[in-house]
C-alpha positions as CSV (number, residue, x, y, z in Angstrom):
1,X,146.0,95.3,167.3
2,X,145.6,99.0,168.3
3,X,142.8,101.0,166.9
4,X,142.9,100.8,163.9
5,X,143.3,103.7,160.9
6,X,140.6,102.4,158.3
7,X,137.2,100.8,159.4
8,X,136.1,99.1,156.0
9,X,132.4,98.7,156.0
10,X,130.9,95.5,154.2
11,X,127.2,94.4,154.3
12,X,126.7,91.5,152.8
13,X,123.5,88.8,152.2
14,X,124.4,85.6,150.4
15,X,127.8,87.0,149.9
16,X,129.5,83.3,150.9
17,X,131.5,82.9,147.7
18,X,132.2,86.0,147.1
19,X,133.4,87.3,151.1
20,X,136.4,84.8,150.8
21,X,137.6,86.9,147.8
22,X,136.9,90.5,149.2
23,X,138.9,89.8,152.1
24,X,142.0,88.3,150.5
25,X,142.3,91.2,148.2
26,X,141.7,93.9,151.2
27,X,144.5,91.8,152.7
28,X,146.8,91.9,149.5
29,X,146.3,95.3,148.9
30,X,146.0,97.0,152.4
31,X,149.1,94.7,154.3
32,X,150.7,97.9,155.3
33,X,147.8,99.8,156.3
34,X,146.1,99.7,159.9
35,X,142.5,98.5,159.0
36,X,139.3,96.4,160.4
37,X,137.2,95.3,158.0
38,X,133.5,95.1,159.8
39,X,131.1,92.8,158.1
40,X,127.3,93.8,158.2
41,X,125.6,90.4,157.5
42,X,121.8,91.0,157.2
43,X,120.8,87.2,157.9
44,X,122.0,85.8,155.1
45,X,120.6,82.0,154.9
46,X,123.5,80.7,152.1
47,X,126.1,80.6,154.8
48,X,127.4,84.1,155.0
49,X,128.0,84.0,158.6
50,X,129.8,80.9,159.3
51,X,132.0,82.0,156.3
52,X,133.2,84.8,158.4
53,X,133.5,82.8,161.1
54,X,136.4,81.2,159.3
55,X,137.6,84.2,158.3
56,X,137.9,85.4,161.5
57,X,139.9,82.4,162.7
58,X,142.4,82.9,159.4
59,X,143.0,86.9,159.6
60,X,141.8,87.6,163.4
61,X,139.0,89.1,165.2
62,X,140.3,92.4,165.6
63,X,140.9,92.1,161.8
64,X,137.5,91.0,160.5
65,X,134.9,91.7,163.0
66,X,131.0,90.2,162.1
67,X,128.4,92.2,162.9
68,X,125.4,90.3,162.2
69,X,121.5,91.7,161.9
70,X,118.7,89.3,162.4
71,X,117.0,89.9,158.8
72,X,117.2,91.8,155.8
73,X,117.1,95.1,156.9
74,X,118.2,97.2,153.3
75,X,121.9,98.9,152.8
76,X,121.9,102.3,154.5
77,X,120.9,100.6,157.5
78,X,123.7,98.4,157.5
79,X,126.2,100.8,157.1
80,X,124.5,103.0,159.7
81,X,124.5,99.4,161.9
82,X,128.5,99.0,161.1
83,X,129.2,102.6,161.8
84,X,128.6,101.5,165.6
85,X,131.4,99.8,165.5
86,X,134.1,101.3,163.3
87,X,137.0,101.7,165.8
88,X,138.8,104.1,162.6
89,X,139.4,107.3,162.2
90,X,138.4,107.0,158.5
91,X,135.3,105.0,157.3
92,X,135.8,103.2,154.0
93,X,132.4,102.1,152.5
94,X,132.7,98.7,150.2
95,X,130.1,96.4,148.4
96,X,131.1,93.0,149.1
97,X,130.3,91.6,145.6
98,X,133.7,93.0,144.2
99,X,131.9,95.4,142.4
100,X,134.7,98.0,143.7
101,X,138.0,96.3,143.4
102,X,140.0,97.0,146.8
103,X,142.9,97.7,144.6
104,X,141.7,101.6,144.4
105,X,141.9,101.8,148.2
106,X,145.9,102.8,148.1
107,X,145.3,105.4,145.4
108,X,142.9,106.8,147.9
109,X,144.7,107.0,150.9
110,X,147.6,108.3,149.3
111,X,145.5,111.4,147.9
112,X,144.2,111.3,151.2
113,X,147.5,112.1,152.5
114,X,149.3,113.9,149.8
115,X,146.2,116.2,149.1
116,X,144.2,116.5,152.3
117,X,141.1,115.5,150.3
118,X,137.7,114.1,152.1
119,X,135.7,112.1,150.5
120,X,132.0,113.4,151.7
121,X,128.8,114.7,151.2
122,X,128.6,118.7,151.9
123,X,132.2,119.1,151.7
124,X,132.6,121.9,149.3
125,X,130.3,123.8,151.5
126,X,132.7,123.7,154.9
127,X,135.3,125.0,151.9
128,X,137.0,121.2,151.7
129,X,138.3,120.1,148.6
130,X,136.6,117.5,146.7
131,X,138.6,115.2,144.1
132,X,137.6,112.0,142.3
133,X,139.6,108.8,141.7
134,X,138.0,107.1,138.8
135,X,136.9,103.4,139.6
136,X,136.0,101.0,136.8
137,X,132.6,99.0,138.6
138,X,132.7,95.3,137.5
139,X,130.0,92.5,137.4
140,X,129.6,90.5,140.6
141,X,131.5,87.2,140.3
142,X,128.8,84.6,142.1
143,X,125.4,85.3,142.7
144,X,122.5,87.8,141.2
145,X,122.3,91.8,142.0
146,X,120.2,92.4,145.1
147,X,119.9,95.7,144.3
148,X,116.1,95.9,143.8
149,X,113.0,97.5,144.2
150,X,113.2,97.8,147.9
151,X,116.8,99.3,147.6
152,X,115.8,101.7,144.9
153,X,113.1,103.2,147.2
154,X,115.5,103.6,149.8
155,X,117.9,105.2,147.9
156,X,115.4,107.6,146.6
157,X,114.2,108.3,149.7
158,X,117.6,109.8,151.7
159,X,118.8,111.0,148.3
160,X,115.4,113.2,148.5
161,X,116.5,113.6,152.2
162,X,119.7,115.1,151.6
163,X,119.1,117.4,148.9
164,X,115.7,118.9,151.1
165,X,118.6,119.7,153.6
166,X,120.9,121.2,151.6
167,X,121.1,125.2,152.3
């Protein structure tokens, strides 16, 4: 596969059950796109791993690429760990729970493409358009929320972070 167009970031943790899922509808909904899909799997002790393993086997290596972290080291880590390794020229960031349906990725390239929109933070200051495609968020289908206090804090923090930059 050449490089591709799309890196599509998903961290996961006990995300066995539901991984299988994610990337059958990324492959349904994306088969005429150019993507990777780069799972961030923070040690996950259900099985996560070996599930991408198998993946990998099914879809390719170059298609699914697993790029593991020894522990639970919190989201915006992992994304910063899987922005490493994004080979795209776009980044699309994805939970792996299903709780954003891959279905909404077309919409999104295509205003992309038709409109010339980014989808970024500080945008509207560089004098980019911003636009918003509405996305319905849905419950996970296996396992509990992992979004906790530890996640919260860390959220907090670089949301603090970002708007103490802001000029």
């Amino acid at each position: 596969m050449t490089n591709p167009e799309y890196s599509i970031l998903l961290p996961t943790y006990n995300e066995r059950e539901n991984l299988p899922i994610m990337v059958y509808l990324l492959e349904k909904y994306l088969k005429d796109i150019n993507y990777e899909i780069i799972v961030i799997d923070d040690g996950s002790p259900d099985g996560t791993q070996d599930v991408c393993k198998k993946l990998q086997k099914e879809y390719g290596e170059d298609k699914v690429v697993l790029r593991p972290r020894p522990s639970k080291l919190g989201l915006g880590t992992a994304y910063i760990h899987g922005l490493k390794f994004a080979k795209g020229k776009f980044i699309i960031i994805m939970d792996a729970d299903l709780s954003h349906h891959p279905k909404y990725i077309p919409e999104m390239i295509e205003l992309r493409k038709r409109k010339n929109m980014e989808i970024m933070f500080r945008a509207q200051r560089d004098g980019l358009k911003i636009g918003e495609v509405p996305i319905a968020f849905v419950d996970r289908f296996y396992g509990s929320s992992k979004y906790g206090v530890n996640e919260f804090y860390d959220w907090a923090k670089n949301l603090w972070k970002l708007f103490s930059t802001v000029e």
